[in-house]
HTML snippet that shows the backbone in 3Dmol.js (N, CA, C, O; Angstrom):
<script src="https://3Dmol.org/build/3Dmol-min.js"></script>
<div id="view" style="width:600px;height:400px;position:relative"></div>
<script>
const pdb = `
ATOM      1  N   UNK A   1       0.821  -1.165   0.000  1.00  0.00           N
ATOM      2  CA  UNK A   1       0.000   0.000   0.000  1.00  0.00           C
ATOM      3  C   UNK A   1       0.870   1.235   0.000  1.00  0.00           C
ATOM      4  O   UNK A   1       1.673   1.297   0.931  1.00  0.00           O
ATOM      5  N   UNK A   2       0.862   2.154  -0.802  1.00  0.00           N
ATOM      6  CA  UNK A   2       1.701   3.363  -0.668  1.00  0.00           C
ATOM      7  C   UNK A   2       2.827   3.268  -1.539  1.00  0.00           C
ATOM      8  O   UNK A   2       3.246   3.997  -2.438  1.00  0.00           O
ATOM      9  N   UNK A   3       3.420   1.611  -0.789  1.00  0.00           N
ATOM     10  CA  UNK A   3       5.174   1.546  -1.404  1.00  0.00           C
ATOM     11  C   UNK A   3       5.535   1.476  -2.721  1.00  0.00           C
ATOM     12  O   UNK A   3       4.802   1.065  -3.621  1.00  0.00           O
ATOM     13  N   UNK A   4       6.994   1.992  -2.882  1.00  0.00           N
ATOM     14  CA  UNK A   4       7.434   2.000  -4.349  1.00  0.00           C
ATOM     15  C   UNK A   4       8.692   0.696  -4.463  1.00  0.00           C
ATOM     16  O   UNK A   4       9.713   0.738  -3.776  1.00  0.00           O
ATOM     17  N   UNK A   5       8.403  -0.386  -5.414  1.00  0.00           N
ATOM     18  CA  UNK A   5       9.020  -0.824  -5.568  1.00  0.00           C
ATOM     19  C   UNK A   5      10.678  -0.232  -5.845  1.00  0.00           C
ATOM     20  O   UNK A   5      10.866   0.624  -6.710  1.00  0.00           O
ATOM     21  N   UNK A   6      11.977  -0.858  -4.913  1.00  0.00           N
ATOM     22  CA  UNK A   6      13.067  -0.100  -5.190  1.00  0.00           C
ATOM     23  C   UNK A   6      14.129  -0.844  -6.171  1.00  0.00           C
ATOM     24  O   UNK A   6      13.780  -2.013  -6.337  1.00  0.00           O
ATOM     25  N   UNK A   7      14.761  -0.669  -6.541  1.00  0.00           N
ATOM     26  CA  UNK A   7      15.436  -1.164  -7.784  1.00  0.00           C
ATOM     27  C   UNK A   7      16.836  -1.899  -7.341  1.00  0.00           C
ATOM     28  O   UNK A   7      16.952  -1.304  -6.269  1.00  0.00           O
ATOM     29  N   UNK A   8      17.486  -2.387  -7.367  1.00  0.00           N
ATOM     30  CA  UNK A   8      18.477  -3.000  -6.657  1.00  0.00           C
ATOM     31  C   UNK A   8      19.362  -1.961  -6.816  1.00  0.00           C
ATOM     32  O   UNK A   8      19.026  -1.273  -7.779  1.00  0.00           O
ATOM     33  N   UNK A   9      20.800  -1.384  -6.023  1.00  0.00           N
ATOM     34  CA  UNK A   9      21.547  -0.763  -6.286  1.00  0.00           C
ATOM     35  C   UNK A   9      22.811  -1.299  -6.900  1.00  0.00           C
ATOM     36  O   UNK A   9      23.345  -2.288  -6.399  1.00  0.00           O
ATOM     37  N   UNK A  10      23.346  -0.675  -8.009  1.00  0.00           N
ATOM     38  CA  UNK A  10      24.486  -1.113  -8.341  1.00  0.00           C
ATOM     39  C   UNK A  10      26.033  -1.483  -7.452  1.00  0.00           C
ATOM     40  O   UNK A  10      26.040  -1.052  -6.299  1.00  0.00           O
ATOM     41  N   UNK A  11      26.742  -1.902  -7.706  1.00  0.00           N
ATOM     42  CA  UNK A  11      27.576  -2.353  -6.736  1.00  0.00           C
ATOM     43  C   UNK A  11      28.837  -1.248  -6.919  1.00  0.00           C
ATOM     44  O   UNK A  11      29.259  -0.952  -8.036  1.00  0.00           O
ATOM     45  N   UNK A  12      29.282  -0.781  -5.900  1.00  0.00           N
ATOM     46  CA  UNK A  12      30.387   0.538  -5.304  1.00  0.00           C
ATOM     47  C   UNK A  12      31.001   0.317  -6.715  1.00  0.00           C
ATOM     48  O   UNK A  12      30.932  -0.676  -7.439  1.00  0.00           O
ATOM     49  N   UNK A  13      31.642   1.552  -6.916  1.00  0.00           N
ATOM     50  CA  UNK A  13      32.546   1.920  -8.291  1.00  0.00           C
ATOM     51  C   UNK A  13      33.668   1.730  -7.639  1.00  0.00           C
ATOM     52  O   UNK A  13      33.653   2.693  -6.873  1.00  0.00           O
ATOM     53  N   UNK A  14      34.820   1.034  -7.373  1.00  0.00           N
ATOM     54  CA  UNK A  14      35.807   1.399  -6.650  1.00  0.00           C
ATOM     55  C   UNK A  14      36.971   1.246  -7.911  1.00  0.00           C
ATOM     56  O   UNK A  14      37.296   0.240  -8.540  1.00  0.00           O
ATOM     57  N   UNK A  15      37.488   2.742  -8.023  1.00  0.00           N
ATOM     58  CA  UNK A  15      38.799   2.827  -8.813  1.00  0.00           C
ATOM     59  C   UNK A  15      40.056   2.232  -8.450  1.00  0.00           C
ATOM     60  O   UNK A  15      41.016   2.386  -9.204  1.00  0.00           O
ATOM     61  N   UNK A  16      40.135   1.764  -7.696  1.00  0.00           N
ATOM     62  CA  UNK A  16      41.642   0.745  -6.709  1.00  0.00           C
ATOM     63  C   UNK A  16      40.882  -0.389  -6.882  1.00  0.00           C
ATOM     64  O   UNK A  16      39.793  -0.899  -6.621  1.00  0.00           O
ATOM     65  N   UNK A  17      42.203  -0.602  -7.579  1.00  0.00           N
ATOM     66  CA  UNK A  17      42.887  -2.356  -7.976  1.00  0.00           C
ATOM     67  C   UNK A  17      42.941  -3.048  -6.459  1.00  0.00           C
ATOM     68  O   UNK A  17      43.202  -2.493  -5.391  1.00  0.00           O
ATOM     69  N   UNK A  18      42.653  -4.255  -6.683  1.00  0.00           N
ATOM     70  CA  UNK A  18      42.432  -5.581  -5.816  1.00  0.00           C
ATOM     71  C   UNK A  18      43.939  -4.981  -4.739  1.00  0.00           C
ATOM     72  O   UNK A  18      45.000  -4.442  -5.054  1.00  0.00           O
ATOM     73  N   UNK A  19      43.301  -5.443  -3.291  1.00  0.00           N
ATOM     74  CA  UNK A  19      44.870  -4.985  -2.329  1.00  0.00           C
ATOM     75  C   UNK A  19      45.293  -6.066  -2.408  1.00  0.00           C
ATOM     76  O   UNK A  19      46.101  -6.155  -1.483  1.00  0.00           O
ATOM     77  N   UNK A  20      45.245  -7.543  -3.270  1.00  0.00           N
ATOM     78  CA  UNK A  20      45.892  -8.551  -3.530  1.00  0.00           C
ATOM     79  C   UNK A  20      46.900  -8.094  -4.310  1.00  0.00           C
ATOM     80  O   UNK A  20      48.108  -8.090  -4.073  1.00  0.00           O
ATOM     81  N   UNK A  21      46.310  -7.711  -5.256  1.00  0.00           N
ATOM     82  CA  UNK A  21      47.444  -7.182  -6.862  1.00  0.00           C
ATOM     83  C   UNK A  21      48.037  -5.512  -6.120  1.00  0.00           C
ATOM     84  O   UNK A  21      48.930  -4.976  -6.776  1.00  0.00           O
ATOM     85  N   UNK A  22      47.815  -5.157  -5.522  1.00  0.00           N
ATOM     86  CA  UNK A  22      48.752  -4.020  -5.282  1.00  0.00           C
ATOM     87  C   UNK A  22      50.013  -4.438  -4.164  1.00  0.00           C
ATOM     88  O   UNK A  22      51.180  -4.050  -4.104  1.00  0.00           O
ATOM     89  N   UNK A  23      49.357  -5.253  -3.448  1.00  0.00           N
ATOM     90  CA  UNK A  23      50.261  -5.885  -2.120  1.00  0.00           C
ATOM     91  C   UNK A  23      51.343  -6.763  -3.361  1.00  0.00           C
ATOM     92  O   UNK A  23      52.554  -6.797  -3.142  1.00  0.00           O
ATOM     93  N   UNK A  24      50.873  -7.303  -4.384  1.00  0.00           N
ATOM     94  CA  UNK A  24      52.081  -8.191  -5.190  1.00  0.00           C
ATOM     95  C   UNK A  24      52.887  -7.485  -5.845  1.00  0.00           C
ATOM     96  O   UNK A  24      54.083  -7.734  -5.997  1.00  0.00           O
ATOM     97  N   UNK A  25      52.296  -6.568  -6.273  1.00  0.00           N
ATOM     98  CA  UNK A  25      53.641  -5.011  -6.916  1.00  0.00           C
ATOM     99  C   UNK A  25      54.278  -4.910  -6.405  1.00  0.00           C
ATOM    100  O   UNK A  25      55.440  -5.268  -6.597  1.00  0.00           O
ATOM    101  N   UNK A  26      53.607  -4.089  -5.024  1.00  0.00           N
ATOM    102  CA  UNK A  26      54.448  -3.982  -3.971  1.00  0.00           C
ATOM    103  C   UNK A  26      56.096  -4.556  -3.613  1.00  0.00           C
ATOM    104  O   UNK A  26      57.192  -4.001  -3.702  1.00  0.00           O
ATOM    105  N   UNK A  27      55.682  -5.895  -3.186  1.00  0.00           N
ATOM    106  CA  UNK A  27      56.614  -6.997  -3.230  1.00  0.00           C
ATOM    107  C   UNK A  27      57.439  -7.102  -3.994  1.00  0.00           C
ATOM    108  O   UNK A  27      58.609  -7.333  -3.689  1.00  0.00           O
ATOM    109  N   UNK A  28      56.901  -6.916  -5.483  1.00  0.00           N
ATOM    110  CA  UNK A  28      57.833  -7.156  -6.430  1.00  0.00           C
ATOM    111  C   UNK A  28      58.511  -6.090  -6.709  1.00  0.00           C
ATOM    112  O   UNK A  28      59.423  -6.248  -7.520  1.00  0.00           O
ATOM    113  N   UNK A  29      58.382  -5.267  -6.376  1.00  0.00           N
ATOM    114  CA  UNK A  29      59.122  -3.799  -6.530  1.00  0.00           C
ATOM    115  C   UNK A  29      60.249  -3.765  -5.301  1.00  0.00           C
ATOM    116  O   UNK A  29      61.452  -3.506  -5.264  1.00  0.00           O
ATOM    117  N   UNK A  30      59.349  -4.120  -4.411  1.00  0.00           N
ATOM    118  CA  UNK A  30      60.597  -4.220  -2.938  1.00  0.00           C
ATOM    119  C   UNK A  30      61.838  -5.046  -3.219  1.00  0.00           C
ATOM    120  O   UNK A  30      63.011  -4.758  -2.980  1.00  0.00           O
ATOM    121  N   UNK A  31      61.153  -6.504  -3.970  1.00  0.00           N
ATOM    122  CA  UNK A  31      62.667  -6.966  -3.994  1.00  0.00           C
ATOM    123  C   UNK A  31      62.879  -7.517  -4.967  1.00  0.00           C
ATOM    124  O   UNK A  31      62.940  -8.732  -5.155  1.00  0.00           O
ATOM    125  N   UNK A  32      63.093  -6.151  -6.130  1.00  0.00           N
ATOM    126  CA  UNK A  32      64.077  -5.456  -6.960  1.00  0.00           C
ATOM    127  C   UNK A  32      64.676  -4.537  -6.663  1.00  0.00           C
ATOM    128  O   UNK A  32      65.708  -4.161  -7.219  1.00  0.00           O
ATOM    129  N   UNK A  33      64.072  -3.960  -5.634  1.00  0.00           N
ATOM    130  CA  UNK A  33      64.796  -3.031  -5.018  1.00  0.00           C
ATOM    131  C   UNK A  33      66.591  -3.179  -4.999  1.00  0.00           C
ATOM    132  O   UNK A  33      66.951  -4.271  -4.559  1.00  0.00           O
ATOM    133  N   UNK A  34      67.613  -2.338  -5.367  1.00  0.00           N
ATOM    134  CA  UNK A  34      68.779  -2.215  -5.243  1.00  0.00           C
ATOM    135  C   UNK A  34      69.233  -3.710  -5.346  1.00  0.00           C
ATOM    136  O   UNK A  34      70.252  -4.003  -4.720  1.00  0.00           O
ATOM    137  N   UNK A  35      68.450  -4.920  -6.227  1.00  0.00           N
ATOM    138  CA  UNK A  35      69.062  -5.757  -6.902  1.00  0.00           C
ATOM    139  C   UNK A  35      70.458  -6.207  -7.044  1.00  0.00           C
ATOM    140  O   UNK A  35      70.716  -5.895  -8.206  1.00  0.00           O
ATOM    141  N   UNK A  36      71.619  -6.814  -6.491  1.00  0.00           N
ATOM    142  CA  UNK A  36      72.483  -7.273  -6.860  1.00  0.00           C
ATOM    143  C   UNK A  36      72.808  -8.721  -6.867  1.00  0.00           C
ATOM    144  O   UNK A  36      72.654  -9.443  -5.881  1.00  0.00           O
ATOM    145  N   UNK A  37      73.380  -9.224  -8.310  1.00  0.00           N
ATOM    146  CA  UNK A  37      73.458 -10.879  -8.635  1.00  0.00           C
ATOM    147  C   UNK A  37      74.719 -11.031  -7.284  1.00  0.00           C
ATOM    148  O   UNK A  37      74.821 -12.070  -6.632  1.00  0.00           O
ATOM    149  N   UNK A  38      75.455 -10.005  -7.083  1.00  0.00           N
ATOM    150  CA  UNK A  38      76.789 -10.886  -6.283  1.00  0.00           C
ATOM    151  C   UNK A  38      76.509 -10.906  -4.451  1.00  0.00           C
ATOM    152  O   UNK A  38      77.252 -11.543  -3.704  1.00  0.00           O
ATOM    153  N   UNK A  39      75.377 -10.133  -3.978  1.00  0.00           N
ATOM    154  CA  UNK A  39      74.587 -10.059  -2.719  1.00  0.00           C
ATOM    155  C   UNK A  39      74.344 -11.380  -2.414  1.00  0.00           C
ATOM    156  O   UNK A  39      73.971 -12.312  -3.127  1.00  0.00           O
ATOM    157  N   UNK A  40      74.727 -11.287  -0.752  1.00  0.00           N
ATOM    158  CA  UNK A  40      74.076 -12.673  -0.300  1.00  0.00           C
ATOM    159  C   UNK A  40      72.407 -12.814  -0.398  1.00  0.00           C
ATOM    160  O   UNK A  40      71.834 -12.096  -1.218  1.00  0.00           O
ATOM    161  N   UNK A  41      71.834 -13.488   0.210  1.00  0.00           N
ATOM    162  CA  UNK A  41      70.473 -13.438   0.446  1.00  0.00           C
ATOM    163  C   UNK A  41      69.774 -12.473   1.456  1.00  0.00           C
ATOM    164  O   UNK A  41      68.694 -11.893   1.567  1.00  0.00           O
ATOM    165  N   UNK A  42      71.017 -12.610   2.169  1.00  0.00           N
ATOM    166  CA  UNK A  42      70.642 -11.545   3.835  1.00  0.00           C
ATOM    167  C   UNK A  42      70.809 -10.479   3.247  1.00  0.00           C
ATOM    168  O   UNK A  42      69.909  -9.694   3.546  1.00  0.00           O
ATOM    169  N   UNK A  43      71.491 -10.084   2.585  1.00  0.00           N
ATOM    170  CA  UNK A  43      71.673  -8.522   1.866  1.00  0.00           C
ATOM    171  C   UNK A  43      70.676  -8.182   1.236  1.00  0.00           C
ATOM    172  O   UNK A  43      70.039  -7.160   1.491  1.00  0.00           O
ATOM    173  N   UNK A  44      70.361  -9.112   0.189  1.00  0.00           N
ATOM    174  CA  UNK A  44      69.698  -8.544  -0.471  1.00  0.00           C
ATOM    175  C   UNK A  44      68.241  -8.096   0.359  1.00  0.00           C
ATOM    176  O   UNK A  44      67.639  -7.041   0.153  1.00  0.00           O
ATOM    177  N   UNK A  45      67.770  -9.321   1.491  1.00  0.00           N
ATOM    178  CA  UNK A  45      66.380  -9.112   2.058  1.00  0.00           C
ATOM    179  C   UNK A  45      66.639  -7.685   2.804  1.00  0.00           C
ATOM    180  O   UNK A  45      65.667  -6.974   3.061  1.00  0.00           O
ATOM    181  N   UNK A  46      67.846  -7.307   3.121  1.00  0.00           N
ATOM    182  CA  UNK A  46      67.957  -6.102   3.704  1.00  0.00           C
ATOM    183  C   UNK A  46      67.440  -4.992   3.121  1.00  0.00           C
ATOM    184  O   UNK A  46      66.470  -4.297   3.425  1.00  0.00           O
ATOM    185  N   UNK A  47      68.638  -4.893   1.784  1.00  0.00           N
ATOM    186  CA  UNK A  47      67.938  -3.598   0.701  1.00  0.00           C
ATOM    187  C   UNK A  47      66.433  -4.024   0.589  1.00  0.00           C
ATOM    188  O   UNK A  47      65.553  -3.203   0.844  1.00  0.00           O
ATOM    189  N   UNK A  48      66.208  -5.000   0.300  1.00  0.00           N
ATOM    190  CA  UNK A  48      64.419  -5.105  -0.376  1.00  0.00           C
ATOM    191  C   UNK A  48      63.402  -4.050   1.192  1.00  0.00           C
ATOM    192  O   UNK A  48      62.489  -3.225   1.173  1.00  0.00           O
ATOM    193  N   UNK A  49      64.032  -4.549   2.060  1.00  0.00           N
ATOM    194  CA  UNK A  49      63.473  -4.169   3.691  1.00  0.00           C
ATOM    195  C   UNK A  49      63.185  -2.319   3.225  1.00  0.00           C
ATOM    196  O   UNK A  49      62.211  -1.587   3.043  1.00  0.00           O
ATOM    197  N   UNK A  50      64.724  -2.203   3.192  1.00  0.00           N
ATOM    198  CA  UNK A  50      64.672  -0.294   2.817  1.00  0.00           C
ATOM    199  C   UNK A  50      64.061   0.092   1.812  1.00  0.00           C
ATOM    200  O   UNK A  50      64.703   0.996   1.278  1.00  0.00           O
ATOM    201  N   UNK A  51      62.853  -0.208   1.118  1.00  0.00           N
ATOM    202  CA  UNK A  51      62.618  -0.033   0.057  1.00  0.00           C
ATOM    203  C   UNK A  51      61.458   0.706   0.492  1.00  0.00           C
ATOM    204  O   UNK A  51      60.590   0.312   1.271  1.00  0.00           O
ATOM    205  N   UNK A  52      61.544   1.951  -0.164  1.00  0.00           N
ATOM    206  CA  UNK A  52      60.353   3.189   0.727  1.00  0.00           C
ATOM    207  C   UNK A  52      58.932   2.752  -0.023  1.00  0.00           C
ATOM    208  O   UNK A  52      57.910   2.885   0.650  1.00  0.00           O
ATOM    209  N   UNK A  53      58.791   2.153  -1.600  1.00  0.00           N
ATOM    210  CA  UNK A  53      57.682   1.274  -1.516  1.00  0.00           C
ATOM    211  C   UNK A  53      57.118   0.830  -0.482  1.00  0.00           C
ATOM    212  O   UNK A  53      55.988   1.267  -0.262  1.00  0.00           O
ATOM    213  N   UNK A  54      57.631  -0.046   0.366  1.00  0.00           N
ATOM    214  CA  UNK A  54      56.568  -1.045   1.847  1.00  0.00           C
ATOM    215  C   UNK A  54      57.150  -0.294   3.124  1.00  0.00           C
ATOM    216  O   UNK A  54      56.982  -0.858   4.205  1.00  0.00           O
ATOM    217  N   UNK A  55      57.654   0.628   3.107  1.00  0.00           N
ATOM    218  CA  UNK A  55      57.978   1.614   4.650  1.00  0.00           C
ATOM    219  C   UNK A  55      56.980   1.656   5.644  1.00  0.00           C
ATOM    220  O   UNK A  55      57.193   1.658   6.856  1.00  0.00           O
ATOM    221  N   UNK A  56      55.575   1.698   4.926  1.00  0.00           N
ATOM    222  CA  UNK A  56      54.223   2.030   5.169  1.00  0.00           C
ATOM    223  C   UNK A  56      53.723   0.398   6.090  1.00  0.00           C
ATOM    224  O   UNK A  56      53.189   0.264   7.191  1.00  0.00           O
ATOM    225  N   UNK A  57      54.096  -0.462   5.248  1.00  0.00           N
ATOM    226  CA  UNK A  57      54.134  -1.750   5.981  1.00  0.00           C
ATOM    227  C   UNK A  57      54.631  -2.372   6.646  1.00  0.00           C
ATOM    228  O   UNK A  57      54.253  -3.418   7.173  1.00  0.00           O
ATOM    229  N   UNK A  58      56.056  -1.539   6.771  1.00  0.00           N
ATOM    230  CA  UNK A  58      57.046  -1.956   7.996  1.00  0.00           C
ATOM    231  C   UNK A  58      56.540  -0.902   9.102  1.00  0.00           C
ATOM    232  O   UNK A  58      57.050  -1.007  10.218  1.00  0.00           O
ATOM    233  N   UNK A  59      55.817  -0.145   8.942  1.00  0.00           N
ATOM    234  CA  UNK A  59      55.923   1.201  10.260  1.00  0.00           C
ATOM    235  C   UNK A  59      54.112   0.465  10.859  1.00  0.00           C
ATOM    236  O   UNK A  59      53.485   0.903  11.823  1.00  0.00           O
ATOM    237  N   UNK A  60      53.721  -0.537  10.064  1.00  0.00           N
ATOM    238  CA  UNK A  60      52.411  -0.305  11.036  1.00  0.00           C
ATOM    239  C   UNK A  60      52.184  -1.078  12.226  1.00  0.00           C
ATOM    240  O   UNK A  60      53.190  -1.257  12.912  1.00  0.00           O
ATOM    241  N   UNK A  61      50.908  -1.674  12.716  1.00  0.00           N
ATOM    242  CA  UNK A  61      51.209  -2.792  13.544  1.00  0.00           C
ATOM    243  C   UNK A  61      51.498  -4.013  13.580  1.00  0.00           C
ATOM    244  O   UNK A  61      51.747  -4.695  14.574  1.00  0.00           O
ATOM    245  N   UNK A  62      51.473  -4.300  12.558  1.00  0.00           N
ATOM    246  CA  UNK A  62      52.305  -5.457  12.065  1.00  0.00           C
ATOM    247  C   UNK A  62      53.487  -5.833  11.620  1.00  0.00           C
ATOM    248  O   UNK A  62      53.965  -6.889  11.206  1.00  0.00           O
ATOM    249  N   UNK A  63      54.003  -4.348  11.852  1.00  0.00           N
ATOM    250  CA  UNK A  63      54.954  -4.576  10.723  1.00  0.00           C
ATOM    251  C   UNK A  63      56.313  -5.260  11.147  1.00  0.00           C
ATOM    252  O   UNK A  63      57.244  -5.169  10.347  1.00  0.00           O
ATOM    253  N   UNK A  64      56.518  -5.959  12.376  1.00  0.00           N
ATOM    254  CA  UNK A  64      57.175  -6.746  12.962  1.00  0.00           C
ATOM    255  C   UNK A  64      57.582  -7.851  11.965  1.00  0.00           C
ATOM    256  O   UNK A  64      58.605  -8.079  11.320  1.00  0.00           O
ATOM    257  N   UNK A  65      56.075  -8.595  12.124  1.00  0.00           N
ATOM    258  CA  UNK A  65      55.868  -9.749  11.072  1.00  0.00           C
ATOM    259  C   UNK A  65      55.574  -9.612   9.635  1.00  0.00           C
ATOM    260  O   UNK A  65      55.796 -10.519   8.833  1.00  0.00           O
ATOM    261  N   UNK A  66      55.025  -8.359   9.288  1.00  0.00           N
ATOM    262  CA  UNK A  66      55.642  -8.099   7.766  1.00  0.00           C
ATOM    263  C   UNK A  66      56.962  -8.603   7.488  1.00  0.00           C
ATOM    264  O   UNK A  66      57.129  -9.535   6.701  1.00  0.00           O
ATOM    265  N   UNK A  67      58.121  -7.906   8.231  1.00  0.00           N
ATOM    266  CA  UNK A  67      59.364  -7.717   7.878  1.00  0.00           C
ATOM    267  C   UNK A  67      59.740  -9.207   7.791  1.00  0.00           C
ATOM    268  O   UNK A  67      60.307  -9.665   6.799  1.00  0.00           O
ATOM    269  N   UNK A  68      59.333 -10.110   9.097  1.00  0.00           N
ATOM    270  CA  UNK A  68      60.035 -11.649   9.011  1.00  0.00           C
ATOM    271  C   UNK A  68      59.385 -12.198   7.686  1.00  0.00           C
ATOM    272  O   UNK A  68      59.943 -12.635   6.680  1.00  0.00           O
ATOM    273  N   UNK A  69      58.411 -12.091   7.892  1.00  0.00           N
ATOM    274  CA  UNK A  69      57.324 -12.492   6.645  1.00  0.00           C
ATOM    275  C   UNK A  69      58.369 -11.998   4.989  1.00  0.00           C
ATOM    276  O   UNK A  69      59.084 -12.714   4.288  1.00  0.00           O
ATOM    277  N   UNK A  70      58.136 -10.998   4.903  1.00  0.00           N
ATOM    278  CA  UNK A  70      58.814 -10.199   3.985  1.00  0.00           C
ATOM    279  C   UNK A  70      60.463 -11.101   3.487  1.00  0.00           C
ATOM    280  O   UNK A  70      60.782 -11.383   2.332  1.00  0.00           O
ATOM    281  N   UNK A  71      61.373 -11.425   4.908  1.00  0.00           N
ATOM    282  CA  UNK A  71      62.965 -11.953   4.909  1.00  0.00           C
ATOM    283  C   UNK A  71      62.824 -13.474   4.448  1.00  0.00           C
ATOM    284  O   UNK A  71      63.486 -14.052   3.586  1.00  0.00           O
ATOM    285  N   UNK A  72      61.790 -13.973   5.245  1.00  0.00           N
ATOM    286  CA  UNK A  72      61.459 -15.153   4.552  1.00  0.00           C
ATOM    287  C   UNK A  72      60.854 -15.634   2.726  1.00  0.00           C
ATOM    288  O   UNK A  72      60.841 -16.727   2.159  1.00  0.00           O
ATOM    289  N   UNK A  73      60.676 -15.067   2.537  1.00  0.00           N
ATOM    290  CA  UNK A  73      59.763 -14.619   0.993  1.00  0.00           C
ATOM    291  C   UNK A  73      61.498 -14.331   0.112  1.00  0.00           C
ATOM    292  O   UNK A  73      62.135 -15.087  -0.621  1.00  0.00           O
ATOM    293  N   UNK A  74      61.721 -13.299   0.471  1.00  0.00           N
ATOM    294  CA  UNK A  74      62.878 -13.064  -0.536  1.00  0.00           C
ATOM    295  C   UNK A  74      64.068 -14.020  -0.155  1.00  0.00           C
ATOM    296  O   UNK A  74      65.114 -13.856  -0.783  1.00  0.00           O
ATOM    297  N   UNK A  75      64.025 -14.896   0.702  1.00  0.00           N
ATOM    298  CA  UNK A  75      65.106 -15.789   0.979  1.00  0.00           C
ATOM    299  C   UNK A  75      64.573 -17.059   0.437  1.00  0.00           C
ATOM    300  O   UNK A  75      65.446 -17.927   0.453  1.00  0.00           O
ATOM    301  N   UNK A  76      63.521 -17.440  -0.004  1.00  0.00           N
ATOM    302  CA  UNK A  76      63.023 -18.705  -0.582  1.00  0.00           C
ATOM    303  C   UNK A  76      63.206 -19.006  -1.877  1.00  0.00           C
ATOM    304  O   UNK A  76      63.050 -18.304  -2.876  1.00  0.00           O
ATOM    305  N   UNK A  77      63.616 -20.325  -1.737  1.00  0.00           N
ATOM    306  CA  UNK A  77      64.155 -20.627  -3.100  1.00  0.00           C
ATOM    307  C   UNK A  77      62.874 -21.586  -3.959  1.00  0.00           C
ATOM    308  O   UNK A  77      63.044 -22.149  -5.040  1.00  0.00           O
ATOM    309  N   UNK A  78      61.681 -21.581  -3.202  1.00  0.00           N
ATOM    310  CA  UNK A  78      60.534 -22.432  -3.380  1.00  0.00           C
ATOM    311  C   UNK A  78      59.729 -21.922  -4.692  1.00  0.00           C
ATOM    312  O   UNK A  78      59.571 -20.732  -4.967  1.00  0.00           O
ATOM    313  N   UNK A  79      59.358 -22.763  -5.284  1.00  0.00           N
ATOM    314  CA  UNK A  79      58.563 -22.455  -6.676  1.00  0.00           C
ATOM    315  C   UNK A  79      57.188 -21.267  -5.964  1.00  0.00           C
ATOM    316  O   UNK A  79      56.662 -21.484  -4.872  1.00  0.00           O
ATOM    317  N   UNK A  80      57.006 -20.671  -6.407  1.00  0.00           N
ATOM    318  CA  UNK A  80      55.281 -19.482  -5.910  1.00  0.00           C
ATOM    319  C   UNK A  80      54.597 -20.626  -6.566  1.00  0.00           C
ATOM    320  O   UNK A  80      55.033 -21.325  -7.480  1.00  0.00           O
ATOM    321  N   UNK A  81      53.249 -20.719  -5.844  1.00  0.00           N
ATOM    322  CA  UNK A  81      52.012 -21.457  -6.034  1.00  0.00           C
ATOM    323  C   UNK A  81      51.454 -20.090  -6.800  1.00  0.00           C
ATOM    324  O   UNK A  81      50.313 -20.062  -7.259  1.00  0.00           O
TER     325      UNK A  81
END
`;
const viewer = $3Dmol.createViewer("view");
viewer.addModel(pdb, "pdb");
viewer.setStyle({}, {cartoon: {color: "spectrum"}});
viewer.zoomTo();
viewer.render();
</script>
């Protein structure tokens, strides 16, 4: 009685890319970061660490376990799923 049927609303416009695919840039940008073939592994996870790309992810509350997270990742010699 009265009511107006309402129309479904379309779903949010959101201009930002998946934080899956930006978090993997990310990464992959970090460690290329200051790249060297003759760097140990520890070195290199170091430079990738300083990489003002993920600063933002080392400074938050996590960013403890980012960073191990992070040393472990660029020290693996394991195929990516």
């Amino acid at each position: 009685m009265g009511q107006v049927d309402s129309k479904p609303s379309s779903p949010p416009n959101n201009s930002q890319s998946q934080p899956s695919d930006s978090l993997d840039s990310l990464l992959a940008e970090a460690a290329a970061f200051g790249d060297d073939a003759n760097e140990s592994l520890d070195a290199k996870a170091q430079k990738a660490l300083e990489c003002p790309c993920i600063a933002h992810l080392r400074s938050g509350p996590c960013g403890t376990q980012f960073s191990e997270a992070f040393v472990c990742f660029i020290k693996s010699t394991a195929e990516e799923k």
